[in-house]
Phi, psi and omega in degrees: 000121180276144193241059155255015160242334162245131236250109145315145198276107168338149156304143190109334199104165170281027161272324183289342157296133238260298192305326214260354162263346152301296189287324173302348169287335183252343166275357187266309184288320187310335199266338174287301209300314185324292202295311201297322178299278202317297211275291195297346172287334187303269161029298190297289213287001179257349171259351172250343197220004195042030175334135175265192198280314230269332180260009181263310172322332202268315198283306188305307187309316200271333185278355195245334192301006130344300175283345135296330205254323169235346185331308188265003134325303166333281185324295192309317228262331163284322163301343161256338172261191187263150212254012169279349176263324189293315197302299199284279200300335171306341169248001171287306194311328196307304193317304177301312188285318181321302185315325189322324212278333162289331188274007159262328171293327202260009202218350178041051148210070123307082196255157172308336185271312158319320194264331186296310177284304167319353181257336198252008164246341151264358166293331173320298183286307149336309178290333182286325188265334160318294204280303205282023170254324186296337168280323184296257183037278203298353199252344179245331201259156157285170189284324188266032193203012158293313180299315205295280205320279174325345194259339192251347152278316149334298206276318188273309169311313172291291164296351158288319192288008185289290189343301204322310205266335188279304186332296179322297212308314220282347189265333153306322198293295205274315193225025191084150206282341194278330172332289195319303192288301174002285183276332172313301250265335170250359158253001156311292191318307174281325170311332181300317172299315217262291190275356120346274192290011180293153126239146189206120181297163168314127196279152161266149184227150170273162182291134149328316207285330195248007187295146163247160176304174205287322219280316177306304185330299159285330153324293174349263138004309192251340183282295196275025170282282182344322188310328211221142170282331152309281179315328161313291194325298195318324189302268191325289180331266193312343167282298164330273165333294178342282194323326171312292211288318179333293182309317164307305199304324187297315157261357194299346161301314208272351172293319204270322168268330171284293182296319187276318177107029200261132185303180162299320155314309189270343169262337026107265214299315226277326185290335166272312153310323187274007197260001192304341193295333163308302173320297176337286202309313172308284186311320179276358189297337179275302232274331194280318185296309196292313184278344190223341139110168204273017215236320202272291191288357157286315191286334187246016158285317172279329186246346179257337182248014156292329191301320174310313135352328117000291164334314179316312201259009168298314163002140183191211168238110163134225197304316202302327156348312192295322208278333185266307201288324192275296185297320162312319190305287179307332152328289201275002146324285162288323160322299208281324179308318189275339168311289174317324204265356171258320170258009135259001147301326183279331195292300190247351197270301202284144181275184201279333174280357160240022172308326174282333192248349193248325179296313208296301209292331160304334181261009177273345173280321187275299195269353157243046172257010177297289195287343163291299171322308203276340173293313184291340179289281186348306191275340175268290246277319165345283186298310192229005181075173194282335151258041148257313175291314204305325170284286185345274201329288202287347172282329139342302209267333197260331167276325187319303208304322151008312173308335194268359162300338170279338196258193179293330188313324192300318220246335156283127189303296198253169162306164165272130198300326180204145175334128168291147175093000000 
């Protein structure tokens, strides 16, 4: 990797660098239209089209199902291609399909089957972009300005979900939900722009004459996950919870507006405060790593801020909101800490020509227990109601972390710097 393309990090950080303040400028607005999208597509569908929890559950289950159906086809396909070019068609498409759905609504032929295939095509363009920023990253940054990175994308990923979810509510209120998908539908649109203006050097690409095929490829991928029993282990942990948390996310609208009986604004707000937490996590994720080392703060980011959860489905109407709000905080609190220190471990541990195929095959496990997670909270709330699945889920979530007590994380300050052999 040359390194008149990755930019040492100025005094101040790698935000005064012109790429890498670029790309955080255009992955930060996306990630508030998104998070304003987690509130506002439920939104749509229960207030334009009167969707019950089990199709609202469904609309998450369609946006995630993807990273099942192509994820590890993905990994290879970023390993072959530039991986700055996948992220820019990838926020084009996004754009394109989002836009549809105001322009359908406002048109009165909108449907439940219309917000489902729009969800499951940009969830499509999410798995391209997903695997290939992850790849990207390690390729604009230096190695010892990875954590910096990550921990400040994270951190920018965190406040939108404070922004997002209070936005959504309040733009439902003021201009109806579809507003909300709108303005996501532009800020894909400002990222695109934003990945323009990189410069960024030649990517590893294997030679056309020597690529082996896609199934070694993926072998490839899933073979050096295998090497380590950490990596299983983390691999299991993060499938789970996913499925858990997924699964809450999945009802928390229709619990905070339907079930508690909480305005639209106001599921919004409690959902965004608890999302403060996020920040927490972010922010404290370098300095915690640096003192306690990165292996101790992955183990106590996971198993000490799962209990809290707990809190979620205590939730309730009036003072009780807090109990929801309080628990969300600490949860994503510990969610983002373990997030950061899992990708910049994945950042430096794995090498760069398989990263992309080693990312897809991990996230085809965490994220495609998502679409599982959110059909199955559909399918509790159906059967035993909604604050019955929110406890089944959370109670899920508070035993998942439990596996990483067997491994080296119990016993080792930091991760390991390179494979073994």
């Amino acid at each position: 990797m040359s390194q008149d393309v990755v930019e040492r990090a100025p005094v101040g950080g790698l935000l005064r660098t012109r790429t890498f303040g670029l790309l955080w400028i255009g992955q930060s607005t996306s990630a508030v239209g998104s998070a304003i999208t987690s509130v506002a597509l439920p939104l749509v569908a229960i207030s334009t089209l009167h969707a019950g929890p089990a199709t609202v559950a469904l609309l998450t289950a369609a946006s995630w199902l993807p990273w099942l159906l192509i994820g590890l086809p993905v990994g290879v396909w970023v390993d072959r291609w530039p991986r700055r070019r996948t992220l820019l068609i990838a926020d084009l498409v996004s754009a394109a399909v989002l836009v549809v759905i105001p322009v359908a609504a406002w048109t009165d032929v909108l449907t439940v089957a219309m917000l489902l295939v729009a969800a499951l095509l940009a969830g499509t363009a999410g798995v391209f972009a997903n695997v290939a920023f992850n790849a990207f990253l390690p390729q604009l940054v230096r190695t010892e300005d990875l954590m910096e990175g990550n921990a400040k994308l994270q951190t920018s990923a965190s406040i939108a979900l404070v922004v997002g979810p209070g936005l959504g509510g309040l733009l439902a209120q003021a201009a109806g939900a579809v507003s909300g998908v709108l303005i996501d539908a532009v800020t894909f649109l400002v990222s695109a722009a934003c990945l323009l203006g990189l410069r960024s050097g030649p990517e590893p690409r294997p030679s056309p004459g020597d690529r082996p095929g896609m199934l070694r490829q993926i072998a490839e991928g899933i073979g050096f996950i295998m090497r380590g029993r950490l990596l299983q282990a983390m691999l299991v942990v993060a499938a789970l919870t996913n499925f858990a948390m997924l699964g809450i996310t999945a009802l928390r609208i229709v619990f905070l507006v339907r079930t508690e009986g909480a305005a639209p604004g106001t599921a919004g707000l409690v959902i965004g405060v608890g999302s403060l937490g996020a920040i927490l996590g972010a922010a404290l994720a370098s300095r915690a790593s640096r003192r306690f080392g990165s292996a101790r703060t992955y183990l106590v980011a996971n198993v000490a801020a799962a209990p809290f959860v707990l809190l979620l489905p205590l939730g309730g109407h009036g003072w009780r909101l807090t109990l929801f709000a309080a628990g969300s905080f600490i949860a994503l609190a510990g969610a983002t800490m373990s997030n950061v220190m899992t990708m910049t471990y994945r950042g430096s541990f794995v090498p760069a020509h398989l990263l992309g195929r080693v990312t897809a095959a991990s996230r085809i496990f965490v994220f495609g227990a998502v679409p599982l997670g959110a059909a199955t909270a559909g399918l509790l709330a159906s059967t035993l109601g909604v604050q019955a699945a929110m406890w089944t889920l959370a109670v899920l979530y508070v035993i998942a972390p439990l596996p990483l007590l067997a491994t080296e994380a119990r016993t080792d300050r930091d991760f390991p710097a390179r494979p073994p052999g």
